[in-house]
N, C-alpha and C positions, 0 to 999 in steps of 0.2 A: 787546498793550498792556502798557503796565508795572505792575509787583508794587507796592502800601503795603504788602503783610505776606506774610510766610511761609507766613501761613495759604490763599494764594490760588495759590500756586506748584503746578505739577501733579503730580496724583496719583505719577508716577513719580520724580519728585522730592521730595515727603514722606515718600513710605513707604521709600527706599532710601538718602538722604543724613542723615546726622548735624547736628543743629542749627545748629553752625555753618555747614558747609559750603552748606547752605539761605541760609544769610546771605549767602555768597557768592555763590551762585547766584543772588539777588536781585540783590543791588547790579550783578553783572558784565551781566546780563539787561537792567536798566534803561540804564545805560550805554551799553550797545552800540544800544540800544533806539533814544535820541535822537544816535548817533554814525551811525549808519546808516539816518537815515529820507531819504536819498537814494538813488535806485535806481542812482544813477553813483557810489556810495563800495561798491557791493557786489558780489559778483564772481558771473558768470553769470547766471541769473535767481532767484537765491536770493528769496525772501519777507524784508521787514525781522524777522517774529518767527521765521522759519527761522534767520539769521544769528544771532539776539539768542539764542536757545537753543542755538547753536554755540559762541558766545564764554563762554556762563553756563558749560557741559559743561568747557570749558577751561580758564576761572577756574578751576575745581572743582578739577580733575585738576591743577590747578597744587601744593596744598597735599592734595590726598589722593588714594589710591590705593584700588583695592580688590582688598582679598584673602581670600581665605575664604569669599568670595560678601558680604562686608560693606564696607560704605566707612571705613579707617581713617586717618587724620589720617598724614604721612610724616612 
């Protein structure tokens, strides 16, 4: 289901992403959320919140990396 706040995003995702990057990982999450609630726009038998947590990771990794065991902004 999709995220109103930061504060509802999973525990993996609070405790390891940077505030912003949480922002992305929202908005990208929700997005994919309602772009993929057809089981014919998804590829094999992915889950739409499988998919939606795919594209959010991606979002992410678009603008940050991590190194040093922390996630920093590239």
């Amino acid at each position: 289901m999709p995220y109103t706040s930061v504060q509802e995003l999973p525990d993996q995702v609070k405790d390891n992403l940077p505030k912003h990057a949480q922002e992305i990982y929202k908005e990208a999450f929700n997005s994919a959320w309602d772009d993929y609630k057809d089981p014919d726009d998804r590829r094999g038998d992915a889950s739409r919140e499988e998919v939606s947590h795919k594209v959010a990771w991606a979002a992410v990794k678009e603008k940050y990396e991590k190194t040093d065991g922390n996630w920093q902004r590239k």
